[in-house]
C-alpha positions as CSV (number, residue, x, y, z in Angstrom):
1,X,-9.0,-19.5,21.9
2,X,-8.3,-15.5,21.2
3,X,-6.5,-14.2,24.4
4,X,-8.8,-11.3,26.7
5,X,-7.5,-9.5,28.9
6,X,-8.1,-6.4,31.3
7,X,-6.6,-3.2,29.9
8,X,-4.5,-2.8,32.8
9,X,-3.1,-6.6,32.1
10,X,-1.9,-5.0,28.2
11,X,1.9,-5.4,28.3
12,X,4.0,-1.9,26.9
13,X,5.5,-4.1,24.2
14,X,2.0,-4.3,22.4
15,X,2.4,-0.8,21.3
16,X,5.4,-1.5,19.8
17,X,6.1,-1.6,16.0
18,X,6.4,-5.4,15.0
19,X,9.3,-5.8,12.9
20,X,10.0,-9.2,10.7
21,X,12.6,-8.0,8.5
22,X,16.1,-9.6,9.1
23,X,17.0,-10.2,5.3
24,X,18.5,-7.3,4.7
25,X,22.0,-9.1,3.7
26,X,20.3,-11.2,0.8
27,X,18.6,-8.2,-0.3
28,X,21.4,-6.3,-0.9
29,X,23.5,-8.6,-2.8
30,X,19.9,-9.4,-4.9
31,X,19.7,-5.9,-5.6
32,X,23.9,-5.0,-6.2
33,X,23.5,-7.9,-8.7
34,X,19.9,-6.6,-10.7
35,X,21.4,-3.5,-11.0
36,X,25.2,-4.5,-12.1
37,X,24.3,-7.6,-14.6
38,X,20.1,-6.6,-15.4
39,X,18.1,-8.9,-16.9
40,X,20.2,-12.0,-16.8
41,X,20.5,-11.6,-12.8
42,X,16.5,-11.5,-13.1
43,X,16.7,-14.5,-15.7
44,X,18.8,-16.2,-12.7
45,X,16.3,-15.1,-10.1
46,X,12.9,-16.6,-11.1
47,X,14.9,-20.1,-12.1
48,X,16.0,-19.8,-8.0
49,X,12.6,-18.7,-7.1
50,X,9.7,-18.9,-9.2
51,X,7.4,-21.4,-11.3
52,X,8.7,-20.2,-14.7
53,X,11.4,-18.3,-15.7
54,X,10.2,-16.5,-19.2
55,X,13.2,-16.2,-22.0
56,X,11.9,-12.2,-21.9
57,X,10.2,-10.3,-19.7
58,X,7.6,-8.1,-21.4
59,X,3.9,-9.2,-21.4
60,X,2.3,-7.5,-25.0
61,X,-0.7,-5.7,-24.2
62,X,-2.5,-8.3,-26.6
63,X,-2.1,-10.7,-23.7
64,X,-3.3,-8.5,-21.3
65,X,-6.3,-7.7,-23.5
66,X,-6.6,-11.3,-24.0
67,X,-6.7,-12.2,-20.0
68,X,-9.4,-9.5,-19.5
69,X,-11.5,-10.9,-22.8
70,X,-11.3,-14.5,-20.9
71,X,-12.1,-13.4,-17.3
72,X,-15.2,-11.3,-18.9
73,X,-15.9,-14.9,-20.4
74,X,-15.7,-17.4,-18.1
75,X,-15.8,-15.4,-14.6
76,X,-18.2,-12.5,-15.7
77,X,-19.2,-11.8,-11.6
78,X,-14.9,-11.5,-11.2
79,X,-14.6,-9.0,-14.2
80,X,-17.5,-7.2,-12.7
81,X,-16.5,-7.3,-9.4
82,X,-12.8,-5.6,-10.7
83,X,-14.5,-3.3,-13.0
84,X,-17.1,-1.6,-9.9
85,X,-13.9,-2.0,-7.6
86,X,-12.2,0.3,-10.1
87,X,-14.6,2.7,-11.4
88,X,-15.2,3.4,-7.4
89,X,-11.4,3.3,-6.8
90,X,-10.9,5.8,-9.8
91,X,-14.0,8.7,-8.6
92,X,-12.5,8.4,-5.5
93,X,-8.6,9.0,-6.3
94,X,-9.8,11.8,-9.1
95,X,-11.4,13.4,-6.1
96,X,-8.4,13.6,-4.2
97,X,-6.7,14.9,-7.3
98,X,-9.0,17.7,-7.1
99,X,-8.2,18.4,-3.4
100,X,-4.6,19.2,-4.5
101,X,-5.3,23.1,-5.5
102,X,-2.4,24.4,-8.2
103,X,-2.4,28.5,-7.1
104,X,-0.1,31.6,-7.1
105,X,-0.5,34.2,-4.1
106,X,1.0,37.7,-3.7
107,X,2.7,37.8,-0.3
108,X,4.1,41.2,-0.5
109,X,3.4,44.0,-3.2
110,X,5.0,42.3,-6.0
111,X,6.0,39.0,-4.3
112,X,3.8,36.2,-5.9
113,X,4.3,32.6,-4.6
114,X,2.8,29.7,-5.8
115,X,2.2,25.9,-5.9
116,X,1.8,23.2,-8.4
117,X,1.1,19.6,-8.0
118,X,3.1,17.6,-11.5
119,X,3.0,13.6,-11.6
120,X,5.8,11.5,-11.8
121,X,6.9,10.5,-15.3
122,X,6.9,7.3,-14.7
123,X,5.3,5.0,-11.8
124,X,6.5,1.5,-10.8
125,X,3.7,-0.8,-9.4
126,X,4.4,-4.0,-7.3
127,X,1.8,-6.7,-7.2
128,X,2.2,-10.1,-5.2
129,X,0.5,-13.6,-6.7
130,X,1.8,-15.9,-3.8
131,X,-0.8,-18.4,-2.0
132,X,-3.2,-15.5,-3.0
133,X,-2.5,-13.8,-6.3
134,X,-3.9,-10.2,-5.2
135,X,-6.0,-8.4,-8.0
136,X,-7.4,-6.0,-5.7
137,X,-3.8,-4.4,-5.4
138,X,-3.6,-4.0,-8.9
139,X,-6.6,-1.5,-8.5
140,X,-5.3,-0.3,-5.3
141,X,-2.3,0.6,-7.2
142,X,-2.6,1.4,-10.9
143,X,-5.9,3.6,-10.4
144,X,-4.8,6.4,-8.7
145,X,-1.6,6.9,-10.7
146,X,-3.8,6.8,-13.5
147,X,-5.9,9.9,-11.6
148,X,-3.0,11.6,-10.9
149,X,-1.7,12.0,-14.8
150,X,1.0,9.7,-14.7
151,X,2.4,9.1,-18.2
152,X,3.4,5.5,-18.1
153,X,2.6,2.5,-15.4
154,X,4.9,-0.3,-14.9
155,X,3.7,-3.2,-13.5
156,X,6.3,-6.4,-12.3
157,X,4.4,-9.6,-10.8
158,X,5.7,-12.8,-10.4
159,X,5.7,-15.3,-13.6
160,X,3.4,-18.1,-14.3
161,X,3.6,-20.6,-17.2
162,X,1.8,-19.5,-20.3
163,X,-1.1,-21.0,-21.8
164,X,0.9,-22.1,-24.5
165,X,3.6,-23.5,-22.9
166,X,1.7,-25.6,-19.7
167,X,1.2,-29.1,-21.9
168,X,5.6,-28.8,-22.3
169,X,5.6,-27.9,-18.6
170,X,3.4,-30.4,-17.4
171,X,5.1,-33.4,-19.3
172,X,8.4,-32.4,-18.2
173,X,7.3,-32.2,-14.9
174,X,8.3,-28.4,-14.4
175,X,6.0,-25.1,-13.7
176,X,5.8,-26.1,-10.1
177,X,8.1,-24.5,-7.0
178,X,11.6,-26.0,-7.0
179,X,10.8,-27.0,-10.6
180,X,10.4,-23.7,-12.9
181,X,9.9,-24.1,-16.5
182,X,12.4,-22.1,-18.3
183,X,12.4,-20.5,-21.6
184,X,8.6,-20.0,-22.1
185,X,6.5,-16.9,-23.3
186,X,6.1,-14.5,-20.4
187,X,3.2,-14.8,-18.7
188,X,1.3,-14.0,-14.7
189,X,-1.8,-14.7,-12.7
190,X,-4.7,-14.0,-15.2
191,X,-6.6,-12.3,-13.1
192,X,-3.7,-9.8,-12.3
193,X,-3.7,-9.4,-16.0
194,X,-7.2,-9.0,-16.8
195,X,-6.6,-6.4,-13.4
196,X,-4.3,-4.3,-15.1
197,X,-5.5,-3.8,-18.8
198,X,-8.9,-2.9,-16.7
199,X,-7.2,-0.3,-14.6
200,X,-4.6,1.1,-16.9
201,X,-1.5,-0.1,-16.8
202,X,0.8,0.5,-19.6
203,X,4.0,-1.9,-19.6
204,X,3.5,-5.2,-17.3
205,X,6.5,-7.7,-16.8
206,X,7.0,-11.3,-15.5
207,X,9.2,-10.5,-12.9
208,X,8.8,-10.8,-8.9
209,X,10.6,-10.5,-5.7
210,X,12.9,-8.1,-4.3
211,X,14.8,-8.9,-7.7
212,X,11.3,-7.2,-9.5
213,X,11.8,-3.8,-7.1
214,X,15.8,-3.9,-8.0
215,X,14.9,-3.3,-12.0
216,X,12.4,-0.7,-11.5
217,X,14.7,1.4,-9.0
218,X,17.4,1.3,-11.5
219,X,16.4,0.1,-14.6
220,X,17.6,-3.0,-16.7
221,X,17.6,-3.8,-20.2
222,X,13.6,-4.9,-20.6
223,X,12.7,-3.3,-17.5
224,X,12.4,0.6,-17.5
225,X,13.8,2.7,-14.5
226,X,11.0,4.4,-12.7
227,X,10.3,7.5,-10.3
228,X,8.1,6.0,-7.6
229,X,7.7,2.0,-6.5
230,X,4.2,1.1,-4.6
231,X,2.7,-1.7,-3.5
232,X,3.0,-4.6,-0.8
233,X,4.9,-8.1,-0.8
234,X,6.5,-10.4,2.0
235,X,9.6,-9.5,3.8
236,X,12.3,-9.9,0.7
237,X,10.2,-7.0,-1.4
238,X,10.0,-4.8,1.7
239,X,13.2,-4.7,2.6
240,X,14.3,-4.2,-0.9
241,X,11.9,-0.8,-1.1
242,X,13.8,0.2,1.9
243,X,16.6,0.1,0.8
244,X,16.4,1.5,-2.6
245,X,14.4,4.5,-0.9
246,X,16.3,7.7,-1.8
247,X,17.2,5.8,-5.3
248,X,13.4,6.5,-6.3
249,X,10.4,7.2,-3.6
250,X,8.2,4.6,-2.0
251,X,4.6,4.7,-0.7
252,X,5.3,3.0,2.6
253,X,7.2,-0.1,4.2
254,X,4.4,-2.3,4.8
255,X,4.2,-5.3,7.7
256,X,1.4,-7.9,8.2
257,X,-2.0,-6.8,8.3
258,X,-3.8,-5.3,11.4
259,X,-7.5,-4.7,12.4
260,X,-8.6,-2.9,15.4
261,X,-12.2,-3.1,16.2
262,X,-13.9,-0.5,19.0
263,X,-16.8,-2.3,19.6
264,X,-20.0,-1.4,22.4
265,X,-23.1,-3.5,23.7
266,X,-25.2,-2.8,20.4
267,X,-22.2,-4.9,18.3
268,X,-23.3,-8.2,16.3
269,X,-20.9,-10.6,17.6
270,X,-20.9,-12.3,14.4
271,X,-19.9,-9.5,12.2
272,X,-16.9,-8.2,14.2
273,X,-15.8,-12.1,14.5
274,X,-16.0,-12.4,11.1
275,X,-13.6,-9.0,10.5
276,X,-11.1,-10.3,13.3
277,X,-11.4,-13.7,10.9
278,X,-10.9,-12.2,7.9
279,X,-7.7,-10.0,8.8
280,X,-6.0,-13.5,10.5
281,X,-6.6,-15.2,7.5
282,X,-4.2,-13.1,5.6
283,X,-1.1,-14.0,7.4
284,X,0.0,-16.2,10.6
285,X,1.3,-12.9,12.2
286,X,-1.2,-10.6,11.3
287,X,-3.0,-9.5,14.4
288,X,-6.6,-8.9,15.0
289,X,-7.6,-7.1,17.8
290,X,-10.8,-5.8,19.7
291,X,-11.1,-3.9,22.7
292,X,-14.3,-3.2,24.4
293,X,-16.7,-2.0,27.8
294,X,-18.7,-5.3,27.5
295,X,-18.0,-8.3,29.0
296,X,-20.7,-9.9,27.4
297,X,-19.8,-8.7,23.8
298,X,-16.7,-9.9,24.7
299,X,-17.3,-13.9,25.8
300,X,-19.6,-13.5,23.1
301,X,-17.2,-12.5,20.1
302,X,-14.7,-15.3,21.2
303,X,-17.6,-17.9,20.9
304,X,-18.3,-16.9,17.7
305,X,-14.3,-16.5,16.6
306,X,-14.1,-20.2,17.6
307,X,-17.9,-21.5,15.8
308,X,-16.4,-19.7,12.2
309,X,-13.1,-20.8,12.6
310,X,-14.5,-24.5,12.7
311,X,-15.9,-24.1,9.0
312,X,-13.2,-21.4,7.8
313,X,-11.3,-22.8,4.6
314,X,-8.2,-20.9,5.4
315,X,-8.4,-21.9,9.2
316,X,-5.0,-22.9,9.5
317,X,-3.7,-19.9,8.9
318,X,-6.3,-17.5,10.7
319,X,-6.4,-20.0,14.0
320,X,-2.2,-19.7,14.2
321,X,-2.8,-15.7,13.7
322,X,-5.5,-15.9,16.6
323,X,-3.5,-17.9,19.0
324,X,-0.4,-16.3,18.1
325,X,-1.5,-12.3,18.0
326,X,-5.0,-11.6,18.4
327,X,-6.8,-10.3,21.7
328,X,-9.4,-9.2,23.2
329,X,-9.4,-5.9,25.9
330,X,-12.0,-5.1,27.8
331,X,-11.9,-1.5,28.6
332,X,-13.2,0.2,31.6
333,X,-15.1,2.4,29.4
334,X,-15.0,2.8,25.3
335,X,-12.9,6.2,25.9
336,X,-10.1,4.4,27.2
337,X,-10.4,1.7,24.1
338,X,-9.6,5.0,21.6
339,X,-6.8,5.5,23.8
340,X,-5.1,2.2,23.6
341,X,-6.5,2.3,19.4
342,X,-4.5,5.9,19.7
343,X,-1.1,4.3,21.3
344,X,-1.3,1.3,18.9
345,X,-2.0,3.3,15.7
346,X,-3.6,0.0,13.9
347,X,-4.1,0.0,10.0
348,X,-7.7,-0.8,10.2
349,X,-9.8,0.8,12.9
350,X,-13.3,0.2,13.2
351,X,-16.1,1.3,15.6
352,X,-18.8,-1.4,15.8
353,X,-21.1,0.7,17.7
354,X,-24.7,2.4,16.6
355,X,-25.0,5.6,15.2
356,X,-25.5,8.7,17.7
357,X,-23.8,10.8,19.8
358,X,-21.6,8.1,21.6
359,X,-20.2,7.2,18.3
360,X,-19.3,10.7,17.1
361,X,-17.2,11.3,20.4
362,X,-15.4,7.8,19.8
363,X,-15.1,8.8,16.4
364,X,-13.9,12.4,17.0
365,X,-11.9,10.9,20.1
366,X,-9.1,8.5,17.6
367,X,-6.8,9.6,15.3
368,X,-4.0,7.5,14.5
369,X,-5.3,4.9,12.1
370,X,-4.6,4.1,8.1
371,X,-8.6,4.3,7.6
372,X,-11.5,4.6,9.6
373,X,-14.3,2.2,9.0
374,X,-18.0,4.0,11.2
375,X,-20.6,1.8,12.2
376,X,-22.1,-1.9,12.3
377,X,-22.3,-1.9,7.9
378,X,-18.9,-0.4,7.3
379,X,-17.3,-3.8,6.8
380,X,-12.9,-3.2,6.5
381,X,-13.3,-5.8,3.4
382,X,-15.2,-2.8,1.4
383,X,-12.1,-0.8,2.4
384,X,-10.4,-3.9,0.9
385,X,-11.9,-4.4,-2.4
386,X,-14.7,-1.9,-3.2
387,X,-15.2,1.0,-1.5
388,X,-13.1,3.3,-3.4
389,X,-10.9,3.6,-0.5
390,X,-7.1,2.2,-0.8
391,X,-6.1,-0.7,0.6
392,X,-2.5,-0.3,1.2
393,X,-2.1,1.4,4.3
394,X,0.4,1.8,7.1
395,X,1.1,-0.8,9.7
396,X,3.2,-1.4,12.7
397,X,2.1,1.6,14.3
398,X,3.5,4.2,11.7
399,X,0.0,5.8,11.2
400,X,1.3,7.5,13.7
401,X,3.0,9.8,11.1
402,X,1.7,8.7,7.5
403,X,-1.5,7.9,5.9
404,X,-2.3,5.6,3.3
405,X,-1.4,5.5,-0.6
406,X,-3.3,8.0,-2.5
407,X,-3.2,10.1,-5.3
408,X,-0.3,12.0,-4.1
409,X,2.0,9.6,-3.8
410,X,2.4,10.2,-7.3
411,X,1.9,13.9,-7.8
412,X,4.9,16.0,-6.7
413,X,4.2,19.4,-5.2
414,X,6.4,22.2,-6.2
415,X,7.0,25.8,-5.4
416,X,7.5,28.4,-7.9
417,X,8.4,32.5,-7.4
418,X,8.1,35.6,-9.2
419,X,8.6,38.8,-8.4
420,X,7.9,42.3,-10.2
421,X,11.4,44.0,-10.6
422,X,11.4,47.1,-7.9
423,X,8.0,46.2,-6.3
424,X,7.9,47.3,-2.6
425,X,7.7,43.4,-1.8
426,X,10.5,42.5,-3.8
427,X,13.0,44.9,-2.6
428,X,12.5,44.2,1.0
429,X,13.4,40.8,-0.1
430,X,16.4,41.5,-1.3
431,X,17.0,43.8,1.6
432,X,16.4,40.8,4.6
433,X,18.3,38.1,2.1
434,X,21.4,40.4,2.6
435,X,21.0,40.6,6.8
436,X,20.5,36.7,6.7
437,X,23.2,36.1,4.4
438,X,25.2,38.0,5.9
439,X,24.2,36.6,10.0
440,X,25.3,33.2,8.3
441,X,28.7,34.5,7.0
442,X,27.5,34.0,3.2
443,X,28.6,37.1,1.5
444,X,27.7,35.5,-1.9
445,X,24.1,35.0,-1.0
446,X,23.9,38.2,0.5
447,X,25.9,39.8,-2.9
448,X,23.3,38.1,-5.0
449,X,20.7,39.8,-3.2
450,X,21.5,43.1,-2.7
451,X,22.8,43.4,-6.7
452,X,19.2,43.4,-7.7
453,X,18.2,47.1,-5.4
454,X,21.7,48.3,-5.9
């Protein structure tokens, strides 16, 4: 049974960040070794760890054509499904390209300072295919690179056994965890294939792990170096972005999932069940959470938490992430539940309530949240799959300072200056560089300013 509780009963430590890192010795040596011996460190790597461990690492495009020719085959709803998911994913990120103005302004007679927003060259995307090969994070991902101009899209996932090479596999009893099968064509999760060629990506490798974000941050033989890394992955792969932050930029260091639900009287208790459900079914630790002003909504919520659990396919995991994580606040009143949304800064926020005035203060009222989801029909699993919102958002309470990843992630905005030679502007320029330089005890800067008027 979900814990409820009082607001007043909510222990401090619930607004604190939740971390579950302590790996960060085996991620270092993983990723001193990727980058001192490349791909046969990688080679090493998915033997250890994965189900196959490809002789190279490079997926052809023909493959990738070929997954997404099969999934339109034999899963047509699937390919449509990834194909609305992205065409909604890809308006939405080109809109926030647009958002990003490119302009030049005259500050002074003479003085003209601008902006320009330039993509990366070249963009390195992480996508996970453990218990739940994530295709959605390939759109998440690939899409609003692909808005924001970036040249080329690397993609690294973990390998699977190819077609071809599954009858070998199965008869020497390989393919399986603890038992990769070594030497085969490169291959992945066939969705995450079909995913990619979809969305855009332009060079996809068989290669997972924190060993995966190693070869993109500093390149190996197969695997290009890149400018940026995003996506999620467990504990190994964050740490690993961490700590080749600075080597290359990062969209976010990622923790396990959150949903915060704001719910009133005029809430279905079997749709915000079914949310809390569907974020604990991601992850034993991942924490669902609803605070509300009714003590009816709430008794009835936990009912209903307990009646879907019993039919849930993935109960195990959701019940441990119940017991273990999720709650239930009632609130003296649905102000004070934005406050403690505020102070905890989920990933997910959503306000079950009706539309009207009430709603539009709650909403108006929160602000530290990864996305917002308004009303009883604004399920969080659109925001997951097909919205045309991203997915990958911040958790552990750093909403508090960053938003989810967008288009600028890979745009980088840049400042230029240019000045007309003896303009009013540009002279008293030169004239206040001097005084600073000068206040600082830099007589070069302040030489190299007052040459120009001199």
């Amino acid at each position: 049974m979900i814990l409820m509780q009082k607001y007043a009963e909510v222990e401090p430590s619930f607004f604190d960040g939740r971390d579950f890192g302590g790996s960060i010795d085996t991620v270092k040596a993983v990723l001193a070794d990727v980058r001192s011996r490349g791909d046969s460190a990688l080679a090493e790597y998915a033997a250890r760890f994965d189900v196959a461990a490809p002789a190279t690492l490079a997926i052809p495009v023909a493959e990738l054509k070929a997954a997404a020719d099969s999934l339109r085959q034999n899963n047509p709803d699937l390919y449509a499904a990834i194909q609305y998911s992205h065409d909604l994913a890809l308006r939405f990120a080109q809109k926030q390209r647009e958002s990003f103005d490119d302009f030049e302004t005259e500050l002074a007679p003479g003085v003209f300072t601008g902006q320009k927003n330039i993509p990366v060259d070249r963009a390195g995307v992480y996508v996970p295919a453990g218990r739940f090969p994530l295709v959605s994070t390939v759109v998440m991902t690939v899409t609003p690179s692909v808005a924001a101009g970036v040249k080329e899209i690397v993609l690294c996932t973990p390998p699977r056994v190819h077609p071809d090479d599954k009858a070998a596999a199965a008869q020497a009893g390989q393919g399986v965890p603890g038992k990769p099968f070594v030497g085969g064509k490169p291959y992945a999760d066939e969705g995450i294939l079909a995913a990619a060629y979809i969305c855009g990506a332009t060079k996809v490798f068989a290669c997972g792990g924190a060993q995966a974000i190693g070869a993109m941050a500093f390149g190996t033989q197969s695997v290009p170096r890149v400018d940026v890394i995003v996506g999620p992955g467990n504990k190994f792969v964050a740490e690993a972005k961490k700590l080749v932050y600075g080597t290359v930029g990062i969209d976010m260091i990622a923790g396990p999932t959150e949903v915060f639900i704001i719910a009133d009287k005029t809430a279905n208790p079997a749709w915000v069940a079914a949310d809390l459900l569907a974020q604990a079914e991601h992850d034993v630790v991942a924490q669902p959470v609803l605070a509300t002003d009714s003590a009816d909504l709430a008794q009835a919520v936990a009912q209903e938490i307990e009646k879907q659990l019993a039919v849930l396919p993935t109960k195990a995991t959701a019940a441990e992430s119940i017991k273990n994580c999720g709650r239930i606040i009632l609130c003296d009143s649905l102000e004070q539940a934005a406050d403690v949304a505020n102070r905890k800064a989920p990933e997910h926020l959503e306000l079950a309530m009706a539309d009207g005035a009430e709603r539009d203060k709650i909403a108006a009222l929160v602000h530290n949240y990864g996305s917002l989801f308004i009303g009883h029909g604004s399920a969080e699993v659109f925001g997951d799959y097909a919205a045309g919102l991203n997915h990958t958002l911040p958790t552990s309470g750093s909403a508090r300072f960053t938003g989810g990843l967008s288009v600028r992630m890979f745009l980088k905005t840049v400042t230029t200056l240019r000045t007309v030679e003896g303009s009013s502007g540009a002279v008293d320029s030169a004239r206040m560089s001097g005084i600073l330089g000068d206040a600082e005890g830099l007589a070069g800067h302040a030489r190299a300013a007052r040459i120009r008027i001199e």
